[in-house]
C-alpha positions as CSV (number, residue, x, y, z in Angstrom):
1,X,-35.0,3.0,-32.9
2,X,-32.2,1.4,-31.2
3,X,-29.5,2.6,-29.5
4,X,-25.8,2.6,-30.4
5,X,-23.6,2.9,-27.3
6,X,-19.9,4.7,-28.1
7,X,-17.3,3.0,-26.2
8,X,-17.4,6.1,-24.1
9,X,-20.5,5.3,-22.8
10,X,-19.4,1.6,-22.4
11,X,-16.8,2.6,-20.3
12,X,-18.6,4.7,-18.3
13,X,-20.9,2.2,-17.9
14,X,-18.6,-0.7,-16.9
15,X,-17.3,1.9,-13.9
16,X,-20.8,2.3,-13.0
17,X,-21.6,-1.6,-13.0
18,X,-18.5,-2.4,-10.2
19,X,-19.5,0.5,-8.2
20,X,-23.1,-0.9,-8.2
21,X,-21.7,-3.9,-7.4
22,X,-19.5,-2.9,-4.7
23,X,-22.6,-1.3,-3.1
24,X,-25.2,-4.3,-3.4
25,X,-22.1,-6.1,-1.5
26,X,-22.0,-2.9,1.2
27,X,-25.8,-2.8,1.5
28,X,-26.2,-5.9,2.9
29,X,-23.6,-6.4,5.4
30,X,-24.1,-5.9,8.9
31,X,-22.5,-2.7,10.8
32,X,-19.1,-4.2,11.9
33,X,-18.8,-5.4,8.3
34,X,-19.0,-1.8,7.3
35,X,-16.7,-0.5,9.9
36,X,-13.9,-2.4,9.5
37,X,-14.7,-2.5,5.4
38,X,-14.9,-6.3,5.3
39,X,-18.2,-6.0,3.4
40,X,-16.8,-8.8,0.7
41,X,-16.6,-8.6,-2.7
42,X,-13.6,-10.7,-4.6
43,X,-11.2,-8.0,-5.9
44,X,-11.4,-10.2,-9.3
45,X,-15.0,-8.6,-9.4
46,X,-13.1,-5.5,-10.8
47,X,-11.4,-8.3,-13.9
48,X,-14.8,-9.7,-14.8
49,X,-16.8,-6.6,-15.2
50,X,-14.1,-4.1,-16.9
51,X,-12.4,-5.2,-20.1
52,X,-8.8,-4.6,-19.3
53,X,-9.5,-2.2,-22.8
54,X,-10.3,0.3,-20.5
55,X,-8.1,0.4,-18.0
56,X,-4.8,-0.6,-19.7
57,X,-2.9,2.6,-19.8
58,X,0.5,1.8,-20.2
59,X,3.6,-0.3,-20.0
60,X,7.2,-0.7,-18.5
61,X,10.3,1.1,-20.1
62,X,12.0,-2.2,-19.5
63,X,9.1,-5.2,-21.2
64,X,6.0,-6.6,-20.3
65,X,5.5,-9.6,-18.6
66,X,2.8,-8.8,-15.6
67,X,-0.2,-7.1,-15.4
68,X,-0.2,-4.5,-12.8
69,X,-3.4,-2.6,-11.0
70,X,-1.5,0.7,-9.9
71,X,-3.4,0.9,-7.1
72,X,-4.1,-2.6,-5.5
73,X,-8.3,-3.8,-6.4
74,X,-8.5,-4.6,-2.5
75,X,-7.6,-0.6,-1.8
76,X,-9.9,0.2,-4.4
77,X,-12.3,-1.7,-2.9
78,X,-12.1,-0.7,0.9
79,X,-12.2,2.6,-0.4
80,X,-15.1,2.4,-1.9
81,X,-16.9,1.0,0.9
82,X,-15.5,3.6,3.4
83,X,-17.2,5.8,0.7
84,X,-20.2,4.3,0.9
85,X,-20.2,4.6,4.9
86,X,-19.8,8.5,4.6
87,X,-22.4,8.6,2.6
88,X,-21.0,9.4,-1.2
89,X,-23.4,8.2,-4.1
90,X,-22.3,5.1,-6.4
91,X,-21.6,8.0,-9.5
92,X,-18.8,9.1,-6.8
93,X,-17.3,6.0,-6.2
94,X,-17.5,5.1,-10.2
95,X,-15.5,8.2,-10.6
96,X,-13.5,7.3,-7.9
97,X,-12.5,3.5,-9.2
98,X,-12.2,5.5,-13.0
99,X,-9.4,7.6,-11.4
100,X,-7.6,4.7,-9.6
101,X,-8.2,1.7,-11.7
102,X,-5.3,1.6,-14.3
103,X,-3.1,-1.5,-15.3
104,X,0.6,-1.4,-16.3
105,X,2.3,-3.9,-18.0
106,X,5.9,-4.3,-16.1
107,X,8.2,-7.0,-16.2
108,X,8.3,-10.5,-13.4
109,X,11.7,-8.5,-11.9
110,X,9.6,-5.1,-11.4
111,X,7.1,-7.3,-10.0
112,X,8.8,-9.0,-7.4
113,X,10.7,-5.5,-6.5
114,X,7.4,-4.0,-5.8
115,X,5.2,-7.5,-4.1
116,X,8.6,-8.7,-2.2
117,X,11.1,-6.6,-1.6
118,X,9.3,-3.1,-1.2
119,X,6.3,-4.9,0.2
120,X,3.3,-3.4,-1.6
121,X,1.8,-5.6,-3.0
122,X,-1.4,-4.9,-1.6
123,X,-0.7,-1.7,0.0
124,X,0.6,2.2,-1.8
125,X,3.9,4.1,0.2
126,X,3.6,5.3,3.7
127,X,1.7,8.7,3.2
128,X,-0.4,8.1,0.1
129,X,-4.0,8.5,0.2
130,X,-6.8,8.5,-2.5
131,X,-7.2,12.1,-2.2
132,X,-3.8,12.6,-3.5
133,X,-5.0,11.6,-6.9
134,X,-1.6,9.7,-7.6
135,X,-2.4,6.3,-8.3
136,X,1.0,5.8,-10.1
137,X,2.6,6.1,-6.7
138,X,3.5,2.5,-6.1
139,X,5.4,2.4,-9.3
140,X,7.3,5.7,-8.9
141,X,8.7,4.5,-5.8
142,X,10.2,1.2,-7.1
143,X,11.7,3.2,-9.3
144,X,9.8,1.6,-12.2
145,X,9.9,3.8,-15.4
146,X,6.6,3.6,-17.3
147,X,5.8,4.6,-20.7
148,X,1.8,5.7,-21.0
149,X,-0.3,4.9,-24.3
């Protein structure tokens, strides 16, 4: 009999597939690559392999326009690997990229606010951390007012 997959478990598998991914990429690099978590890996990895379905959570109060990762996919990424190097399991980091992969649409002026003139584009506020569990960070500190589906 075949199997019928919900989208649950579609989901869960797509966060499974990147952190596999991520880890082929960490397996094979050499020990400074690990260190200094250039173990490579596009961050567009994370666009092919999970439908933006699942990760699209919500939407500026002021228009779309943009599609934003809350937390930048290179953070995400050298997270993960730093993961890896303490020895967490690829289920951990799959929860891990579930908790801090999220998209909200904001507007080209909320974009350049947060990329140019607040600078983090790539980076969260001074202080954040993954262990926080606030991944809407970046967007709270521009000031950005969000509605969630």
């Amino acid at each position: 009999m075949r199997r019928e997959f919900t989208e649950a478990d579609k989901k869960r598998e797509a966060f499974s597939r990147i952190a596999n991914v991520l880890y082929s990429h960490w397996r094979v690099s050499n020990p400074g690559e690990k260190v200094s978590l250039q173990c490579g890996g596009h961050t567009r990895l994370f666009d092919v392999l999970i439908p933006d379905a699942y990760i699209t959570v919500g939407e500026s109060v002021n228009g779309k326009g943009h599609r934003e990762h809350v937390v930048p996919c290179a953070l995400i990424r050298s997270e993960s690997y730093g993961m890896f190097n303490d020895g967490y399991l690829i289920e951990d980091i799959a929860k891990m990229i579930e908790q801090n992969l999220k998209i909200v649409h904001i507007t080209k002026e909320e974009r350049h606010k947060l990329d140019v003139e607040l600078a983090l584009k790539i980076t969260m506020p001074e202080g954040w951390s993954f262990e926080q569990n606030r991944p809407f960070a970046r967007l709270d500190t521009a000031k950005i007012g969000y509605k969630l589906y």
